[in-house]
C-alpha positions in Angstrom: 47.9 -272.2 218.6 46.3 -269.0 218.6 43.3 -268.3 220.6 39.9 -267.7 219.8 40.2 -263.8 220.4 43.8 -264.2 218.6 42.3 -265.4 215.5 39.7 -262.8 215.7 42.2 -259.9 216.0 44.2 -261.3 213.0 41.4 -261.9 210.6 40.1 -258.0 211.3 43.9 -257.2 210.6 43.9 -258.9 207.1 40.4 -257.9 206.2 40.9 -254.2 205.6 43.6 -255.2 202.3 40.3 -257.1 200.8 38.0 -254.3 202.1 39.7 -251.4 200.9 41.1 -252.6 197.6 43.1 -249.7 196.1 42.6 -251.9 192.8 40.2 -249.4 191.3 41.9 -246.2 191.4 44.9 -247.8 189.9 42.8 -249.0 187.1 41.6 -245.2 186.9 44.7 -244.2 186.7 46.2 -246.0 184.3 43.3 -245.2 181.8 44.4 -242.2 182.3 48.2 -241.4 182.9 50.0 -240.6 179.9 53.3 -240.9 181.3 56.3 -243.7 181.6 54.3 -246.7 181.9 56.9 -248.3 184.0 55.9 -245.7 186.4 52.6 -247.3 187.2 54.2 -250.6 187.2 56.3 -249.6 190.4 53.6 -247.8 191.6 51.8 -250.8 191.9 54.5 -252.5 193.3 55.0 -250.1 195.8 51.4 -249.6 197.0 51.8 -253.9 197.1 54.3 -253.1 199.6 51.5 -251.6 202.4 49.9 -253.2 205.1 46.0 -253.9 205.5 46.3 -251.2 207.8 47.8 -248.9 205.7 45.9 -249.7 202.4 42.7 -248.9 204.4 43.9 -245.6 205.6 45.4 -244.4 202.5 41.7 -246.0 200.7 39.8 -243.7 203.1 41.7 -241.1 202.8 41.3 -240.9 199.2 37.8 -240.6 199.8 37.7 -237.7 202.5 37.7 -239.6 205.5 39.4 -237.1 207.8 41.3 -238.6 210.6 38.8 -238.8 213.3 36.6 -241.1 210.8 39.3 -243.2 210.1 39.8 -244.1 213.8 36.4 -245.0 214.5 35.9 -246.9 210.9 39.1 -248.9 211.3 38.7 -249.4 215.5 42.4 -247.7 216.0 43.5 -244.7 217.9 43.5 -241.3 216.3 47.3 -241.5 217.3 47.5 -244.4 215.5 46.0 -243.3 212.3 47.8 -240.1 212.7 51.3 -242.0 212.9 50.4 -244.4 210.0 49.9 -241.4 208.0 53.2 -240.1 209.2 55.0 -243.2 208.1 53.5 -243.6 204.7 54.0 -240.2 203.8 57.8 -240.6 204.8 58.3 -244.0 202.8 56.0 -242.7 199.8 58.3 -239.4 199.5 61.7 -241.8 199.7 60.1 -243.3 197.1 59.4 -240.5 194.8 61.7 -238.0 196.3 
C-alpha cells in the first residue's frame, strides 16, 4: 500500500494528462487540415501514446513556455524538461521520419 506522500506524488503525475489536454488543438486541426484524414487519426493515436509528463510539456510548449517555465510550472528539473523534449522529438521524428 502506498503512502500518503506516495499517493500524493502519483496523483500530481496523472494530473498534468487532464490539465493539459492536447484535445483542443487536435480539434483545431482537424477543422482545418486538408490532408489524408487517416493522418490525424494516427496522429491522435500517437499523441495517445505520451505520458502526463510529456503531454504537459509538449501543451506548454505549444503555448511559448520556454524551458525554464516549464520546470517551475510542472515542479521538474530543467534537465528533466530538457531530456523529455529530447525524447519526444526523437520518437515524434521515428514516427514521421
Amino acid at each position: 500500500m502506498a503512502s500518503n506522500t506516495e499517493t500524493e506524488r502519483l496523483e500530481k503525475a496523472i494530473a498534468p494528462r487532464e490539465a493539459y489536454s492536447l484535445k483542443p488543438i487536435l480539434d483545431e486541426l482537424t477543422r482545418t487540415y486538408s490532408g489524408d484524414p487517416l493522418f490525424l487519426v494516427e496522429l491522435k493515436e500517437f499523441i495517445d501514446t505520451f505520458s502526463g509528463e510529456d503531454m504537459a510539456i509538449i501543451y506548454l510548449r505549444y503555448y511559448g513556455f520556454d524551458i525554464e517555465e516549464i520546470s517551475r510550472e510542472l515542479g521538474k528539473s530543467r534537465r528533466r524538461i530538457e531530456q523529455r523534449i529530447k525524447k519526444i522529438k526523437e520518437e515524434s521524428y521515428i514516427w514521421i521520419g
